[in-house]
C-alpha positions in Angstrom: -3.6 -6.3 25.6 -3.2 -2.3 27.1 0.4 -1.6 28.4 -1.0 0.0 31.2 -3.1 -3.1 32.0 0.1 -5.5 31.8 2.1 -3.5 33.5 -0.2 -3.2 36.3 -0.9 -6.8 36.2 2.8 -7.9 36.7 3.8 -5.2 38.9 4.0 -4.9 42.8 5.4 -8.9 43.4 1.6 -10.1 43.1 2.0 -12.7 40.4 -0.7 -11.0 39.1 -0.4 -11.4 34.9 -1.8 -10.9 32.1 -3.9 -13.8 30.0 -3.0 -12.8 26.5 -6.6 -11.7 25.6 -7.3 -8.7 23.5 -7.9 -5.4 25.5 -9.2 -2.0 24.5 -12.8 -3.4 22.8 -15.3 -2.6 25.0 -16.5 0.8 26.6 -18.4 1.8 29.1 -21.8 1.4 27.2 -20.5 -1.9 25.7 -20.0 -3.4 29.3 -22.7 -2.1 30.3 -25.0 -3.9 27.7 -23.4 -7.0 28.1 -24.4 -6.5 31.6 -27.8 -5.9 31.3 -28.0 -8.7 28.9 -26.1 -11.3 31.4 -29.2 -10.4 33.8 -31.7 -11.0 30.8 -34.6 -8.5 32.0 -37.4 -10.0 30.1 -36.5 -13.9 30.6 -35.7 -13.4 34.2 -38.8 -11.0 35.2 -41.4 -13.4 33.1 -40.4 -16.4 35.7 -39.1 -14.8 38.5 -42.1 -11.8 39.1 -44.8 -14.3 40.2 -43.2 -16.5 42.7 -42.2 -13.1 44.4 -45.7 -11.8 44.5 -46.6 -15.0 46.0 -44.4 -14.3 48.8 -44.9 -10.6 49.6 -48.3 -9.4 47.8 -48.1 -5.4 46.7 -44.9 -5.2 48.6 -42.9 -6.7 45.5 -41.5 -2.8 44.6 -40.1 -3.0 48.0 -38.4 -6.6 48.0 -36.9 -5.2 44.8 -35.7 -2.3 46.4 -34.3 -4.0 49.2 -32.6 -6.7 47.3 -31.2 -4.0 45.1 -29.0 -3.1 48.5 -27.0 -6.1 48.9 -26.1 -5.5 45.0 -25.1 -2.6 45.1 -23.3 -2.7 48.2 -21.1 -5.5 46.9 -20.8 -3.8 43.6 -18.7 -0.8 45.6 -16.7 -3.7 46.7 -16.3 -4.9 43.1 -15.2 -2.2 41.4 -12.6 -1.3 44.6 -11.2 -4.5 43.5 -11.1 -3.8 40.4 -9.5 -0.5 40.6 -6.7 -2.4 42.5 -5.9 -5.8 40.7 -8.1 -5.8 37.1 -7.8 -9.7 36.6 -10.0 -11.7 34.5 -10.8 -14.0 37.3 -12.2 -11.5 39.3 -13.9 -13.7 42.5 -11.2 -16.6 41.9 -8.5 -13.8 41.6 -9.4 -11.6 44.3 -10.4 -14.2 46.8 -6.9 -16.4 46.6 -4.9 -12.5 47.2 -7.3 -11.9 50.1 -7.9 -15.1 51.4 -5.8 -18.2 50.1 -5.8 -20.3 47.4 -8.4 -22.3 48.9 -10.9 -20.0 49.7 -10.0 -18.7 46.4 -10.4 -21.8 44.5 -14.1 -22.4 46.0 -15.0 -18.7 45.2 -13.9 -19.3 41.4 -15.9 -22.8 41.6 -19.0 -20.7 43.2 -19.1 -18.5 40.4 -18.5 -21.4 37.5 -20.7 -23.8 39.0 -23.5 -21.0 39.0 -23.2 -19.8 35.5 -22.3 -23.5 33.6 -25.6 -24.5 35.9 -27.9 -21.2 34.3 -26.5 -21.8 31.0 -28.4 -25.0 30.1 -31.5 -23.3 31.4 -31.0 -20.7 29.8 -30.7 -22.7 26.4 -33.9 -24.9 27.6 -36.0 -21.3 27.7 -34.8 -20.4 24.8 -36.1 -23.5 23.0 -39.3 -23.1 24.9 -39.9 -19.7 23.6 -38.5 -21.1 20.1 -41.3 -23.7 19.7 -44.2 -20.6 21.1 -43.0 -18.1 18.8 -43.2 -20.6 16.0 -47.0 -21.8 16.9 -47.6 -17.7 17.1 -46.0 -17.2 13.5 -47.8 -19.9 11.8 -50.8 -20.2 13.5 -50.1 -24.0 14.3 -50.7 -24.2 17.8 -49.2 -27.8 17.8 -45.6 -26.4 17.2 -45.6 -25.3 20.6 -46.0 -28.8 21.7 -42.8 -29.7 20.2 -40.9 -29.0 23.4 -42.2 -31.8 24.8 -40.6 -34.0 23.0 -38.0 -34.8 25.0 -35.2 -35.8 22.0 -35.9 -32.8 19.9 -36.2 -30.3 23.0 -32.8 -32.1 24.0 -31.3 -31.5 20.5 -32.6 -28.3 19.7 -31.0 -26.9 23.4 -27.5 -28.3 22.1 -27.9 -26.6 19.6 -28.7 -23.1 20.9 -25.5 -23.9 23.5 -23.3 -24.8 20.6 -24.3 -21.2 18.8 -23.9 -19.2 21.5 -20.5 -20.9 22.3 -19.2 -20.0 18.4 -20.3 -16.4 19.1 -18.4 -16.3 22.6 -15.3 -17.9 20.8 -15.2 -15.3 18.7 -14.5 -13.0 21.3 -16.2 -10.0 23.0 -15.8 -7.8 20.1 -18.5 -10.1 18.5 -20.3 -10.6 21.6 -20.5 -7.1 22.1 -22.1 -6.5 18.5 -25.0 -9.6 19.1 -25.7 -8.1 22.3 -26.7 -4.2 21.1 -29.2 -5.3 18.7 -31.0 -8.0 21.5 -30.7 -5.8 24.4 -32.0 -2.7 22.3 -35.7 -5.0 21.4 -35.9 -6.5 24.6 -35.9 -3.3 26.0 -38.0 -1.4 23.8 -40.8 -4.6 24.3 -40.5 -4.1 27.9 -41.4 -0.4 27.7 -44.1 -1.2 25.3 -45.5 -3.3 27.5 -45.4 -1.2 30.7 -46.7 1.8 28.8 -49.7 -0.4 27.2 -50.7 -1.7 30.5 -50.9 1.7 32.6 -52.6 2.5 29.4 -55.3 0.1 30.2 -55.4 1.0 33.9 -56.0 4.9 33.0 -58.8 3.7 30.5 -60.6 1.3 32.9 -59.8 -1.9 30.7 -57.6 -3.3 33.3 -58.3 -7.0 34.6 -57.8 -5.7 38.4 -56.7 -2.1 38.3 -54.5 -1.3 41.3 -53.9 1.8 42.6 -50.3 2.6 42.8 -49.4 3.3 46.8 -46.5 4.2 48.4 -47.1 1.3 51.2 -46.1 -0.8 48.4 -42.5 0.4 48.5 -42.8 -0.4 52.3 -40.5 -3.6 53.2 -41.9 -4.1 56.8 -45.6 -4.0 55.7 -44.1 -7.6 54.2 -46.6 -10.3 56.7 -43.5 -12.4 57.8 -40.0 -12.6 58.5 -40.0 -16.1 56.2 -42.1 -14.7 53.3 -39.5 -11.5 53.7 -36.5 -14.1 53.4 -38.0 -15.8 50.4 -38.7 -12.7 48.6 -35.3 -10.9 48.9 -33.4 -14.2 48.1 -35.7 -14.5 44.6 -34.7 -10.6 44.4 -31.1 -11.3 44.6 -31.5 -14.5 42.0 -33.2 -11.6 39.5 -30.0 -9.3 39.7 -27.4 -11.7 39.3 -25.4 -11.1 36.3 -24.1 -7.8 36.8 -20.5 -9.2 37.6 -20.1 -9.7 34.0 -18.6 -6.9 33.5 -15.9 -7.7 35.7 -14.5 -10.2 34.3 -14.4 -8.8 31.2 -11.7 -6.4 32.6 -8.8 -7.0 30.7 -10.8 -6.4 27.4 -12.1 -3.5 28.5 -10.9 0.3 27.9 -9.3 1.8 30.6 -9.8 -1.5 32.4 -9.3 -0.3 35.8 -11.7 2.0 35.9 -14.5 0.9 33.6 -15.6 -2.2 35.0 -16.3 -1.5 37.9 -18.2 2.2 36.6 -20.5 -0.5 34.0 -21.2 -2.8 37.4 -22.6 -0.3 38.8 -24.7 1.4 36.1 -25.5 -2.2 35.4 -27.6 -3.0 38.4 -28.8 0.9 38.5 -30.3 0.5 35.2 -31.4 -2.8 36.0 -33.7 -1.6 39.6 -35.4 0.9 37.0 -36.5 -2.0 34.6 -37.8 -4.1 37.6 -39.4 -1.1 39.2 -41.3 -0.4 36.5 -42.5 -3.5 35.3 -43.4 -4.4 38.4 -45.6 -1.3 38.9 -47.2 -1.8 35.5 -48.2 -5.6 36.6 -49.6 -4.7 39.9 -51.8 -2.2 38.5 -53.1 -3.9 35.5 -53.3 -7.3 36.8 -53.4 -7.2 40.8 -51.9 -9.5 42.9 -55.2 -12.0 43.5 -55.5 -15.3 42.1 -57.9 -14.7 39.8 -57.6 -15.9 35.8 -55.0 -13.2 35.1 -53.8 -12.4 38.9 -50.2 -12.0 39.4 -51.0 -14.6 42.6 -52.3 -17.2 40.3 -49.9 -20.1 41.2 -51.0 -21.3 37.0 -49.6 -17.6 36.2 -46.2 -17.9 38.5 -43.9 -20.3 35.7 -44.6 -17.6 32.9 -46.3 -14.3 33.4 -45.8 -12.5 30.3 -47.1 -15.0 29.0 -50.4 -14.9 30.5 -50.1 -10.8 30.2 -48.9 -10.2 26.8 -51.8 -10.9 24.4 -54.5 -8.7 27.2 -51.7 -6.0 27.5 -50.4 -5.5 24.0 -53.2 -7.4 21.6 -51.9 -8.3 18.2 -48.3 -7.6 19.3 -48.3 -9.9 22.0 -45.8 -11.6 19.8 -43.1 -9.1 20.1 -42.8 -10.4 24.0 -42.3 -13.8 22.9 -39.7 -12.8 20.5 -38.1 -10.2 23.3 -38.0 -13.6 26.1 -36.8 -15.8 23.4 -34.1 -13.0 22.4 -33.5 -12.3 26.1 -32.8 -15.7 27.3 -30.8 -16.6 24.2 -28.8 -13.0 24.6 -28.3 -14.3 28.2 -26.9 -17.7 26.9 -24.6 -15.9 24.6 -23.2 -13.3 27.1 -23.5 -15.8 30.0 -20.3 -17.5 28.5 -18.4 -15.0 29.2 -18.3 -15.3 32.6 -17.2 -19.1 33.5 -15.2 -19.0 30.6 -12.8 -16.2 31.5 -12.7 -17.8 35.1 -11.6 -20.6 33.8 -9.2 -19.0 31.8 -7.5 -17.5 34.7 -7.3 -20.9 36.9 -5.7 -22.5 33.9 -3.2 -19.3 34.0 -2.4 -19.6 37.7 -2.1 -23.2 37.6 -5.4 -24.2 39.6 -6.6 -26.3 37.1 -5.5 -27.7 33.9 -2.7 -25.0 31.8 -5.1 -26.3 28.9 -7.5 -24.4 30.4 -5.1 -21.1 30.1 -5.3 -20.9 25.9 -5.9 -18.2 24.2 -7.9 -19.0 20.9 -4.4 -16.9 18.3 -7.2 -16.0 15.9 -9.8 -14.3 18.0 -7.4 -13.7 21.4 -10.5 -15.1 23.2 -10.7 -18.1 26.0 -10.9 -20.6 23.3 -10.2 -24.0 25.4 -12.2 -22.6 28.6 -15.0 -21.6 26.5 -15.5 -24.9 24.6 -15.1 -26.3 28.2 -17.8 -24.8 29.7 -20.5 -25.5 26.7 -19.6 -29.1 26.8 -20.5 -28.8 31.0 -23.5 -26.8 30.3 -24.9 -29.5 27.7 -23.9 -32.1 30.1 -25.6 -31.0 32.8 -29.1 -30.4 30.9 -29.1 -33.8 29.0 -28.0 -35.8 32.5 -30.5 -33.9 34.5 -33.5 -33.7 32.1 -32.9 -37.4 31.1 -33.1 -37.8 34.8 -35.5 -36.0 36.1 -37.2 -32.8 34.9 -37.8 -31.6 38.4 -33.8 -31.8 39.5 -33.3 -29.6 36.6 -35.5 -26.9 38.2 -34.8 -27.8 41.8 -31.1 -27.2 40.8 -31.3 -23.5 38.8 -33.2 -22.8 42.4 -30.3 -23.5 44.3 -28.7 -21.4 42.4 -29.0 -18.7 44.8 -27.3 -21.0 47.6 -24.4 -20.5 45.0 -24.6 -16.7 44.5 -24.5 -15.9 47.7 -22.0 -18.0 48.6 -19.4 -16.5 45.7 -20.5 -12.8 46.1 -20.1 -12.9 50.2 -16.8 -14.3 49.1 -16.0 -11.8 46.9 -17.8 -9.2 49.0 -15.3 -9.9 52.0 -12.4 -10.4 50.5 -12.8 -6.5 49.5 -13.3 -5.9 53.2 -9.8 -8.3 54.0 -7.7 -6.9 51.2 -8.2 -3.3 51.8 -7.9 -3.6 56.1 -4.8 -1.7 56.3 -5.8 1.5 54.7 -9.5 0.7 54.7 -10.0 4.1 57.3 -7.1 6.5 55.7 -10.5 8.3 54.4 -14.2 8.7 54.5 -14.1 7.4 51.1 -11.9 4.1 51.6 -14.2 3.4 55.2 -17.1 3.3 52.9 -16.2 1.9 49.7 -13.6 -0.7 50.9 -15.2 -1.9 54.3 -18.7 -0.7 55.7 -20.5 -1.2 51.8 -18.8 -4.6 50.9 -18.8 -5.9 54.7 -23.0 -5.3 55.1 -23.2 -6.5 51.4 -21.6 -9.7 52.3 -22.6 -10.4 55.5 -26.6 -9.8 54.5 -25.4 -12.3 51.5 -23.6 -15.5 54.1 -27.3 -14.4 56.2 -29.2 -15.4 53.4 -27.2 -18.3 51.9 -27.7 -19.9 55.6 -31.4 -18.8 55.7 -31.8 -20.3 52.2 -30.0 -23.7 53.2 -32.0 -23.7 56.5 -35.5 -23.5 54.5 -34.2 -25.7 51.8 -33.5 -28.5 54.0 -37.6 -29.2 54.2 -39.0 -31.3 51.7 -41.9 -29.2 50.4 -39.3 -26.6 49.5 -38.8 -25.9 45.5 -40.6 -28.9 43.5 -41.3 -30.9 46.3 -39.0 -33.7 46.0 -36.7 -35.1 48.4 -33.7 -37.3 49.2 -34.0 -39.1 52.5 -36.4 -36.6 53.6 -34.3 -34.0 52.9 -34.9 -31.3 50.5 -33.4 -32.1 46.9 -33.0 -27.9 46.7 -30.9 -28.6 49.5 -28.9 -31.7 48.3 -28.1 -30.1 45.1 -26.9 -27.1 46.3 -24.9 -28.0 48.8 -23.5 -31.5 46.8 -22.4 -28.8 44.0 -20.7 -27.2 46.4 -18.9 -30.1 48.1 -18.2 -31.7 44.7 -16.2 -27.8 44.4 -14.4 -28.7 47.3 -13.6 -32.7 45.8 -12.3 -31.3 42.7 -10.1 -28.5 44.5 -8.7 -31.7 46.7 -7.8 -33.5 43.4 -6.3 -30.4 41.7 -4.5 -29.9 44.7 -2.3 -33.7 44.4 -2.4 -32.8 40.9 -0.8 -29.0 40.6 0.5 -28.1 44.5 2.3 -25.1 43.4 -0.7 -23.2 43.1 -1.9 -24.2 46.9 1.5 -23.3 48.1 1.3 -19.8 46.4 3.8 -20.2 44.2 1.7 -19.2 40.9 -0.9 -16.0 43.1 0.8 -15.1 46.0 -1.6 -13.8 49.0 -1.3 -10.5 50.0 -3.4 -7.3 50.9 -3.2 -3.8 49.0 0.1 -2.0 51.6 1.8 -5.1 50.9 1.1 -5.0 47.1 1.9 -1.0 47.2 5.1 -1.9 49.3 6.5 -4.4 46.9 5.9 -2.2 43.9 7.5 0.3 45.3 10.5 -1.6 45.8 10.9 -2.7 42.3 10.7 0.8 41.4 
């Protein structure tokens, strides 16, 4: 661990301290790959790009654009965080100094609850694109069957969870070396895509060559205020990930100005990606229903696909291999996240001080890490044994849970800062007018979201007393949070009383530090 990140860390009468992990091994461009890889480009855009043409046509440029904003926004707020109290349990951390330890406590369970919940689909993906990339190898179509069966797609996902989890264990430094070689040929596959389908539009081999336009980067050309909503909450799903890099902040070189520097770069390199994939799509395939229309409901769960073999021919392989390295990057990096989180509520004695060890041969997370593997395959057997359609209907509530953690997060920037929040032009930006819109466009959507989810017809369909399941699983995950912080509250009080993070805002942190100097 960094002197300078220690010293910071206990200074100012915060109870702000340090974890024991290993700082100094990442970079800039190291954080910054992790990040990109957290967001998983290909596996995201391959699921996420047709239900958001289905919402708002040619206008899918813009809803990128404009979901970009709330990003970005509470990115600024992020990294001012950062710059002021570099903790490993960035939303947990930063919410319990603004706010309490119980808003705290639900802003750490936000951001667990949403990561242990994309984990196992992440893994079940990954199998998915396993089993396809095998069939495309061999030639044996059948193979691709084989994640059907339920016991073997089952097994084969624990096993993808348990890999990733070893990796994680041993630390970022590892992490960080996986993560350049599977970011790197995602990447390149992307581009090779993009480039090979313009490459068809220019040559008149396109399935329904599109005209670029510039109304297409026009948000209110979108035909409704609902189909608006839907498309900027599936834009904010596609981002999520960048916060990565956060947490990672006692790890990091110079960690109180890096993290926040690769959060941003993140989601600035990530708004290029989606822009120009989405371009390349529009114009090669259009946005009709036809056999290989981007608004072909059949097209919507997968459409690269559908794409790759008219785009790129014989190397339509490399896109199954750059999904199935995406999503299994993502699994790997994703760990990094709730385990670090948890890390830091075992330190500060909101949950278990299990949860606070430090594996003394890799100076990673080892307990928390372990901890959130066994969730993650938890939750995927239990809700695949179940029901395959509460699976799905859960990872779409997902965004009920991101913006619920990041409008946290997003205000307690806006609450921490309020006594030298206009000092400047800079701090009124950066430390209230970007992470107050940021958030509040965030808690608008989270109650938009739960307002729509509430209908039955919402997500798969199903419902629970004629109420949405979307809707019952997001919000139970989110009362269950609250349950467990009740229990941990009879069972470690000192944390709750502020005896372990003490509340505060940044004067009275500069105040205090000056007096112990």
């Amino acid at each position: 661990m960094s002197n300078r990140t220690s010293t910071k860390n206990t200074a100012g009468g915060t109870g702000l301290s340090s974890k024991g992990l290993k700082g100094g091994q990442v970079g800039l461009i190291g954080a910054v790959v992790i990040g990109i890889s957290c967001i998983a480009p290909a596996y995201t855009l391959t699921s996420g790009l047709g239900p958001t043409v289905s919402e708002v046509g040619v206008q899918l440029p813009a809803i990128f654009l404009v979901g970009f904003i709330p990003m970005i926004l509470v990115a600024l707020g992020y990294r001012e965080l950062n710059n002021a109290m570099p903790d490993s349990g960035t939303s947990f951390t930063w919410a319990t100094r603004a706010f309490g330890p119980w808003v705290g406590w639900m802003g750490g369970w936000g951001l667990i609850a949403a990561t242990i919940i994309v984990l196992s689909n992440l893994a079940a993906v990954a199998v998915d694109f396993f089993y396809l990339m095998l069939a495309q190898v061999t030639g044996n179509d059948s193979l691709a069957d084989l994640t059907l069966n339920l016991p073997l797609n089952i097994a084969t996902t624990l096993v993808f969870v348990a890999i990733a989890c070893w990796i994680s264990y041993r630390g970022v430094e590892t992490t960080k070396t996986v993560q350049y070689v599977l970011v790197a040929f995602q990447l390149i596959v992307l581009a090779w895509f993009s480039i090979a389908a313009f490459s068809h539009v220019a040559g008149g081999t396109a399935f329904d060559a599109t005209q670029i336009s510039w109304d297409w980067f026009n948000p209110f050309a979108v035909e409704s205020f609902s189909a608006f909503a839907a498309g900027v909450s599936l834009s904010i799903f596609v981002y999520w990930g960048w916060d990565v890099t956060l947490t990672m902040n006692e790890e990091t070189k110079d960690p109180d100005k890096t993290p926040g520097r690769a959060a941003t770069a993140t989601v600035f390199v990530i708004v290029l990606i989606y822009m120009m994939i989405a371009l390349a799509v529009i114009s090669y395939a259009g946005v009709g229903d036809g056999e290989l229309g981007a608004g072909n409901p059949e097209n919507q769960e997968s459409i690269f696909a559908v794409l790759a073999t008219p785009v790129m021919g014989p190397f339509a392989i490399l896109m199954s291999l750059s999904i199935l390295s995406s999503s299994a990057a993502s699994l790997q990096s994703t760990f990094v996240s709730p385990a670090r989180t948890l890390l830091a509520m075992g330190h500060y004695r909101a949950l278990p001080r299990r949860f606070g060890r430090i594996s003394p041969a890799y100076k990673s997370p080892g307990y928390a890490t372990v901890a959130a593997a066994v969730a993650a395959s938890a939750f995927y057997v239990v809700t695949r044994l179940l029901s395959e359609n509460a699976l799905w209907d859960t990872i779409t509530a997902l965004g009920l849970m991101i913006c619920f953690y990041y409008g946290i997060t997003a205000l307690a920037c806006v609450w921490y800062f309020r006594r030298d929040a206009f000092e400047s032009a800079r701090s009124f930006l950066l430390k209230f007018l970007a992470p107050a819109i940021g958030g509040i466009i965030l808690f608008v959507m989270f109650i938009k979201t739960a307002f729509d989810s509430m209908d039955p017809n919402y997500g798969s369909g199903s419902s629970v007393g004629g109420v949405g399941l979307v809707f019952v699983l997001g919000m139970g995950v989110i009362i269950l949070g609250a349950v467990l912080m009740l229990v941990m509250y009879r069972i470690h009080p000192g944390f709750f009383r502020g005896e372990t993070l003490r509340t505060g805002d940044s004067r009275s942190a500069a105040e205090a530090e000056r007096s112990e100097v």
